[in-house]
Structures are given as structure tokens and as C-alpha cells.
Backbone as numpy.savetxt, mean C-alpha at the origin, in Angstrom:
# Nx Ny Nz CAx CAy CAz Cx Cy Cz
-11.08 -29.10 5.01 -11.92 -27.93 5.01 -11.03 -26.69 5.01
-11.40 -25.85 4.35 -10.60 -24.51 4.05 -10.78 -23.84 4.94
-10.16 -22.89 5.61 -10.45 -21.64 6.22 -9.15 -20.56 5.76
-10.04 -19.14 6.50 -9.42 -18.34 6.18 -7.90 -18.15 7.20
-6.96 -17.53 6.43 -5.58 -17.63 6.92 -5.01 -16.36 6.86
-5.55 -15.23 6.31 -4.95 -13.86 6.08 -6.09 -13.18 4.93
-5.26 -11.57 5.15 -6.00 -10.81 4.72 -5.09 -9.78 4.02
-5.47 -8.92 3.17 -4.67 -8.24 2.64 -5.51 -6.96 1.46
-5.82 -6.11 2.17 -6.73 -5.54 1.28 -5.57 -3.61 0.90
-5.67 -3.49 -0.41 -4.76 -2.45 -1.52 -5.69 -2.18 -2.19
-4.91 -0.64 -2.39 -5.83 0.45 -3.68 -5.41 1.30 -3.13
-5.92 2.56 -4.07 -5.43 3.22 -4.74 -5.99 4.41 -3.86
-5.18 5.87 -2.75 -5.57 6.74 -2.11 -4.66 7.94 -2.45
-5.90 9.03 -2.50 -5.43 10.28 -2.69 -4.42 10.73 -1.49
-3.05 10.86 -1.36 -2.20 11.40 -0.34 -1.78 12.51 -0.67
-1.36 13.35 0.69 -0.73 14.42 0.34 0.50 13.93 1.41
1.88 13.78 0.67 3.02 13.42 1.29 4.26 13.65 1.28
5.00 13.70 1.88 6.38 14.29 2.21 7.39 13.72 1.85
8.46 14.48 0.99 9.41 13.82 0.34 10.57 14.05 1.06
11.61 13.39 0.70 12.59 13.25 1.88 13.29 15.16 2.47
12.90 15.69 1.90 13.38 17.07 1.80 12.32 18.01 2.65
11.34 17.56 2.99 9.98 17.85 3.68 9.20 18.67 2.74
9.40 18.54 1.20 8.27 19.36 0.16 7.20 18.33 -0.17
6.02 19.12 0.35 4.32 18.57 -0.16 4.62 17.71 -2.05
4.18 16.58 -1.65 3.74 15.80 -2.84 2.16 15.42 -3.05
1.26 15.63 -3.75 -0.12 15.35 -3.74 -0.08 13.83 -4.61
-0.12 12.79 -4.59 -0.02 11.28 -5.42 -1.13 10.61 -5.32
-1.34 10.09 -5.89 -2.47 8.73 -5.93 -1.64 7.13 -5.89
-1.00 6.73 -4.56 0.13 5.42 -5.06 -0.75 4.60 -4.69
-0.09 3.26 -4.89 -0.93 1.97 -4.59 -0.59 1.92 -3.07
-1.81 1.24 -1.90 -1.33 1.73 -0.56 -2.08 -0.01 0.05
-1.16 -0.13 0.92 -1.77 -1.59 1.79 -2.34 -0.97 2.69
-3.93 -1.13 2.85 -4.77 -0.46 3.89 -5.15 -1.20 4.96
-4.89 -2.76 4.75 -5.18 -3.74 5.99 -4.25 -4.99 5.29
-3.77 -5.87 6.56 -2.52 -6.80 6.17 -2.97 -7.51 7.70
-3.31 -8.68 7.47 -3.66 -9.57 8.84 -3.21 -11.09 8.52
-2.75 -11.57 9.19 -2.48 -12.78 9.55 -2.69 -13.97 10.69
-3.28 -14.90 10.58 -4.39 -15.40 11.78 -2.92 -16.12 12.53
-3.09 -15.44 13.97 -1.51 -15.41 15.15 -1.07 -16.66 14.83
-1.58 -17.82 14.81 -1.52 -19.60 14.70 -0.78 -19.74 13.55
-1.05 -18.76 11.99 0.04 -19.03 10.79 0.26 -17.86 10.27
1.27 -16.92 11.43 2.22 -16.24 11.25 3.65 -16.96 11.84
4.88 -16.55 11.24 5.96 -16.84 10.88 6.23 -18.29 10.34
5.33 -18.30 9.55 5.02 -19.75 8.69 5.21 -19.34 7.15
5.45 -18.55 6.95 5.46 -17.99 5.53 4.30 -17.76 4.25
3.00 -17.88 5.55 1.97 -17.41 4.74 1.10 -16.33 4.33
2.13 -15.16 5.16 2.10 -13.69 5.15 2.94 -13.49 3.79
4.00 -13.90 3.85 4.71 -13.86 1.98 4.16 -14.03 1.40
3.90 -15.27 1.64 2.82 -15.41 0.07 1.79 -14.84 -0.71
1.13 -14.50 0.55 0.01 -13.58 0.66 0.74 -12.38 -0.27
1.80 -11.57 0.79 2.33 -10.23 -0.15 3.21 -10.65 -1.74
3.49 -11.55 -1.91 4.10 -11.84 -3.03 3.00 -11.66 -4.27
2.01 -12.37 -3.53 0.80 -12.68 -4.60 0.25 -11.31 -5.14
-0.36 -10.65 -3.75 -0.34 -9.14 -4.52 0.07 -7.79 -5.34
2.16 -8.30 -4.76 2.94 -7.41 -5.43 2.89 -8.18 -7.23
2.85 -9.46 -7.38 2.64 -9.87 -8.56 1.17 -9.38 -9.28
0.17 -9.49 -8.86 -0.80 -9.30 -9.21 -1.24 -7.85 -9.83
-0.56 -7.09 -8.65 -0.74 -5.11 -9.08 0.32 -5.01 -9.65
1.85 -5.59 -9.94 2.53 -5.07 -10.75 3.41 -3.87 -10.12
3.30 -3.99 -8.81 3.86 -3.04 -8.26 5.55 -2.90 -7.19
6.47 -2.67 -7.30 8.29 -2.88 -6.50 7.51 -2.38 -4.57
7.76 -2.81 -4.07 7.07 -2.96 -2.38 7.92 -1.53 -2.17
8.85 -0.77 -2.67 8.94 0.11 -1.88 8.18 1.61 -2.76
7.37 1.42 -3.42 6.45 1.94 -4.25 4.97 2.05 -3.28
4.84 1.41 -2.38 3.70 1.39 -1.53 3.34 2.13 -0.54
2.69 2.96 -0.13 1.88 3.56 0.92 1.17 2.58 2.21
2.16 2.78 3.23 1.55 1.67 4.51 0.34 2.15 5.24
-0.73 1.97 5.31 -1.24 2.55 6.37 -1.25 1.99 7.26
-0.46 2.48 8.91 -0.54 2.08 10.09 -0.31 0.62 10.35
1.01 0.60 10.16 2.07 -0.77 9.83 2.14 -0.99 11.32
1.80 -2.36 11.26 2.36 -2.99 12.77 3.97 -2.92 12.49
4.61 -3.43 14.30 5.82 -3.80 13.79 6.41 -4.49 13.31
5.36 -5.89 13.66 6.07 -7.10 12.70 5.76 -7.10 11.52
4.89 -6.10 10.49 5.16 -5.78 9.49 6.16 -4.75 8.79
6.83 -4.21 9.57 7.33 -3.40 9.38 8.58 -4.21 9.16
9.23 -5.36 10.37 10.13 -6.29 10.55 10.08 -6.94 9.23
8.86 -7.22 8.84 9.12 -8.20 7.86 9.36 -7.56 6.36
8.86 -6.34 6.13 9.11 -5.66 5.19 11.11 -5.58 4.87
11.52 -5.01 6.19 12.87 -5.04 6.19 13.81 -6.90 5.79
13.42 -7.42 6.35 13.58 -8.89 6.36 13.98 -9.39 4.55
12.73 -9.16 4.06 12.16 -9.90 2.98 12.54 -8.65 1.58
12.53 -7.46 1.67 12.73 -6.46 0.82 13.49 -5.44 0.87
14.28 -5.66 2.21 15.30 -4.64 2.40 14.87 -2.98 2.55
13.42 -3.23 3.04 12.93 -1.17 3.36 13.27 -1.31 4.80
14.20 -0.40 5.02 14.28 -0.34 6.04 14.26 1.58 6.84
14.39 2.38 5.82 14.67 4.01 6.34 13.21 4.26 5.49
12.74 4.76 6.85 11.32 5.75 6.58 11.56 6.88 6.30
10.59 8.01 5.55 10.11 9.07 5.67 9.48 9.55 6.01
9.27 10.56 7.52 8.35 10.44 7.93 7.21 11.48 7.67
5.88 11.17 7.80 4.94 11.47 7.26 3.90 12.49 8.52
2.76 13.21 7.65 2.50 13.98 9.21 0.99 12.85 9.46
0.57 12.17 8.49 -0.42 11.57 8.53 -0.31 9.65 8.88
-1.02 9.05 9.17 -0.88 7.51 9.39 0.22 6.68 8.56
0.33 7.05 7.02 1.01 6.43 6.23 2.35 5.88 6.25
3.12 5.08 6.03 4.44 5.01 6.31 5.01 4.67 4.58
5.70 5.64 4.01 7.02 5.40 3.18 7.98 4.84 3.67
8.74 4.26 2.59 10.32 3.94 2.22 10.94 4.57 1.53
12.12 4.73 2.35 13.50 5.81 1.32 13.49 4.87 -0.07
13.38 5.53 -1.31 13.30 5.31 -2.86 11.52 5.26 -2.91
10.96 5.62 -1.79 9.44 5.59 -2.58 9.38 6.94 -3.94
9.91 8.20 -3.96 10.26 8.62 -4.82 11.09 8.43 -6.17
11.60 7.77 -6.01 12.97 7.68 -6.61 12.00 6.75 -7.85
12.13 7.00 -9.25 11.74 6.88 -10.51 10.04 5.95 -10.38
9.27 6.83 -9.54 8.13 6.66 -9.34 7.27 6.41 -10.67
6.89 4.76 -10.45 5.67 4.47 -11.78 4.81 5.83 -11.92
4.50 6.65 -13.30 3.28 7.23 -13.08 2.03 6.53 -13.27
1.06 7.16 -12.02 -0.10 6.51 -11.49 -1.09 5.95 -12.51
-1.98 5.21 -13.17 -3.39 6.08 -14.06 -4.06 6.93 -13.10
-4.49 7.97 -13.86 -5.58 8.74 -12.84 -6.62 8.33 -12.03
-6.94 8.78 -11.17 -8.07 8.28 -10.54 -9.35 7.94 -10.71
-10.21 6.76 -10.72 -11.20 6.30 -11.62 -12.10 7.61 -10.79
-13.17 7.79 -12.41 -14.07 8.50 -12.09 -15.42 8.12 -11.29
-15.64 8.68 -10.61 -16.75 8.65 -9.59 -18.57 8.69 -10.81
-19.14 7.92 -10.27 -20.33 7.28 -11.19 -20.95 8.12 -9.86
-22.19 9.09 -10.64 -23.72 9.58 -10.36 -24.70 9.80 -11.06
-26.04 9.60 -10.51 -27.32 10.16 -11.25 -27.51 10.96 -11.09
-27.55 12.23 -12.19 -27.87 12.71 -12.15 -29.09 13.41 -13.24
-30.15 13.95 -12.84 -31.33 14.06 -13.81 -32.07 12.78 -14.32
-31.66 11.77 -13.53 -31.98 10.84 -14.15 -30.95 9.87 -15.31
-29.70 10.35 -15.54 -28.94 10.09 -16.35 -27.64 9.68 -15.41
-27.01 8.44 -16.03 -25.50 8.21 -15.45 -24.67 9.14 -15.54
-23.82 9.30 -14.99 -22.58 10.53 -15.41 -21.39 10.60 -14.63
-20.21 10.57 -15.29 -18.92 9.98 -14.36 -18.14 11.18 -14.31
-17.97 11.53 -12.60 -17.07 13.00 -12.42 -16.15 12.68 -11.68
């Protein structure tokens, strides 16, 4: 019988963030907004997999990512497994890595927002 073993939910948030120099950046990056692992199969290597699967899937280098509100043993394991280890620090929840700038994918824009209006669909 299957059960669940982790969690891992990414996309895409409007930030306003700080580059190593402390000048305002406004970005849209790809951001890990929740990262869980059930206590019983952690340090089993099914937290990798988990992040492997997604960095394959979005197409995205892990120090390209926006953390929100990183435990420490994610933080440990980030360093461990990918070598981020120097933050930038931020005034908001998020946590960077030194080279999150450094030859930054550009984003696609941000999908447009779907409303009715008049009775008619319309994407703003």
C-alpha cells in the first residue's frame, strides 16, 4: 500500500529582492514554497529525490531558486548536495544563494490573470 512520503510544492512569485550589493531587484524566479518530509523517511534519501525530480522537471540550476522560510535541515542539505552555502540576505522570508544573480535564466512573464468581465472572459 502506498502512502505519502513528502511534499514539495514550486512556482512562480512576484519578489522584490536584494542583490549582493543591497540594490532592489523586482523578479518573478521559480521559488520552493513548501518542502516536507515525513520525520520516519528523512535522511533516507527521499528528500533528493523528491528535489532532483523537480529541479529536472522545471528545468531549473537549485541556486536559481527562491526559498521560502527554509528549515535548517534544508538549508544543511542544500549545502551538502549542491554546494549553496553563502546567503544573501533578504528583508523578507525568502532565502537566496550567492550566484542567484549571476547569468540569471530570463523568467517568461507572468501568466495572465483570467476575469469576467461583462459577461465576457478576459486575461489581465
Amino acid at each position: 500500500m502506498g502512502s505519502v512520503v513528502g511534499l514539495l510544492k514550486v512556482g512562480r512569485k512576484k519578489l522584490f529582492l536584494l542583490d549582493e550589493v543591497g540594490k532592489h531587484r523586482e523578479m518573478v524566479p521559480q521559488c520552493v514554497l513548501d518542502f516536507y518530509v515525513v520525520e520516519s523517511r528523512q535522511r533516507s534519501g527521499c528528500g533528493k529525490r523528491l528535489f532532483e525530480f523537480m529541479l529536472r522537471g522545471e528545468g531549473v540550476d537549485p541556486r536559481y531558486l527562491a526559498i521560502d522560510r527554509p528549515s535548517p535541515k534544508l538549508v544543511s542539505s542544500l549545502r551538502k548536495h549542491y554546494g549553496l552555502v553563502s546567503t544573501i540576505p533578504q528583508v523578507n522570508n525568502y532565502v537566496i544563494f550567492s550566484g542567484f544573480f549571476k547569468d540569471q535564466p530570463q523568467a517568461s512573464p507572468a501568466p495572465k490573470k483570467a476575469r469576467i468581465y461583462m459577461g465576457k472572459l478576459q486575461y489581465v
